[in-house]
C-alpha positions as CSV (number, residue, x, y, z in Angstrom):
1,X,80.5,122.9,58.2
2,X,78.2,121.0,55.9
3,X,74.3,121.8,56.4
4,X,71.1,121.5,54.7
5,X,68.2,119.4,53.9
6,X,68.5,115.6,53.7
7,X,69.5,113.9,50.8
8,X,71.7,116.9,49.7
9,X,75.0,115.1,49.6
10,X,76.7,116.4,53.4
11,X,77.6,113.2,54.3
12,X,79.2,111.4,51.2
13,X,80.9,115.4,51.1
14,X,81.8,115.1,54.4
15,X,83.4,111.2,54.1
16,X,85.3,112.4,50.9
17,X,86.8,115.2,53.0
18,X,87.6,112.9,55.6
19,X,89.9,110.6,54.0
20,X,92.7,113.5,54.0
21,X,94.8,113.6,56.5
22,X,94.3,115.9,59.8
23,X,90.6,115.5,58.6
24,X,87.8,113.9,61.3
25,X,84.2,113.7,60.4
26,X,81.5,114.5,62.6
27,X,78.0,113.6,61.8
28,X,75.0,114.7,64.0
29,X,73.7,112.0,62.9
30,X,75.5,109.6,64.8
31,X,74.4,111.3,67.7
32,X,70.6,110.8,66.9
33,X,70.9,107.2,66.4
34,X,72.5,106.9,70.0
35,X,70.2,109.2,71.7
36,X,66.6,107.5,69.9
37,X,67.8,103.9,70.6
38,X,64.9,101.9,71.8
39,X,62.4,104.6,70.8
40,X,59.4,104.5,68.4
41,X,60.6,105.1,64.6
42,X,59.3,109.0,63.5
43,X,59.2,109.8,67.1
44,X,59.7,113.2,66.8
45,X,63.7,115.3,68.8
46,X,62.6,117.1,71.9
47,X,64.3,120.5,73.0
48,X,65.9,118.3,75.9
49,X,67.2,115.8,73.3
50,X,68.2,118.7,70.7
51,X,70.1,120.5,73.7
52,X,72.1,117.4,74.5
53,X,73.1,115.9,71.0
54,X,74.5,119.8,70.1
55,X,76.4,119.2,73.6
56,X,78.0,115.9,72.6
57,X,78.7,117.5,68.9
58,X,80.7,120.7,70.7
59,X,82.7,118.5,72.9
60,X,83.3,115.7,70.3
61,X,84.9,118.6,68.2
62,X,87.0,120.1,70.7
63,X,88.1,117.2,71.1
64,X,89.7,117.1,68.0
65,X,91.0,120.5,67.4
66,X,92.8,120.0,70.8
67,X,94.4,117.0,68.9
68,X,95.0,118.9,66.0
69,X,92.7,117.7,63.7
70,X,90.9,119.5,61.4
71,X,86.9,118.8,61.3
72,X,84.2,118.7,59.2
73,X,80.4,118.8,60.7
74,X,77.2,117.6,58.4
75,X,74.3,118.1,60.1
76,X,70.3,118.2,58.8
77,X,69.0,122.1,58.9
78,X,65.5,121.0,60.5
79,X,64.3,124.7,61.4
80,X,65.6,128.4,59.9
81,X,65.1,130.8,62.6
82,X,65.3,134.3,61.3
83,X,67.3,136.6,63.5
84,X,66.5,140.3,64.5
85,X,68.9,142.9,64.6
């Protein structure tokens, strides 16, 4: 898993990875572009949209580790929620 802010480097990390063998990318960005199509530029993700792009990410990627491949996910940390223990 590649995270953090954009313009870090995950996805030209995430491509070199890729071209191994066994390896699949998975961008959540690729799943933004779909889901905004046809919408206002800067328009800002909803919860709704948020829940259903992390949906489509999860199944695109067991997806591939039921086909054996390995993955590696970039995806832009937009909030850091700090957790209570």
């Amino acid at each position: 898993m590649l995270a953090g802010p954009g313009g870090a480097g995950k996805t030209s990390t995430a491509a070199r990875i890729a071209r191994h063998p066994d390896w699949e990318q998975v961008s959540e960005d690729d799943y933004w572009v779909k889901i905004k199509e046809g919408h206002p530029w800067g328009e800002l993700r909803t919860p709704e949209e948020e829940r259903i792009v992390q949906d489509e990410v999860v199944r695109r990627i067991v997806e591939l580790v039921a086909r054996k491949k390995n993955v590696v996910l970039e995806f832009i940390l937009y909030e850091i929620r700090r957790i209570r223990y």
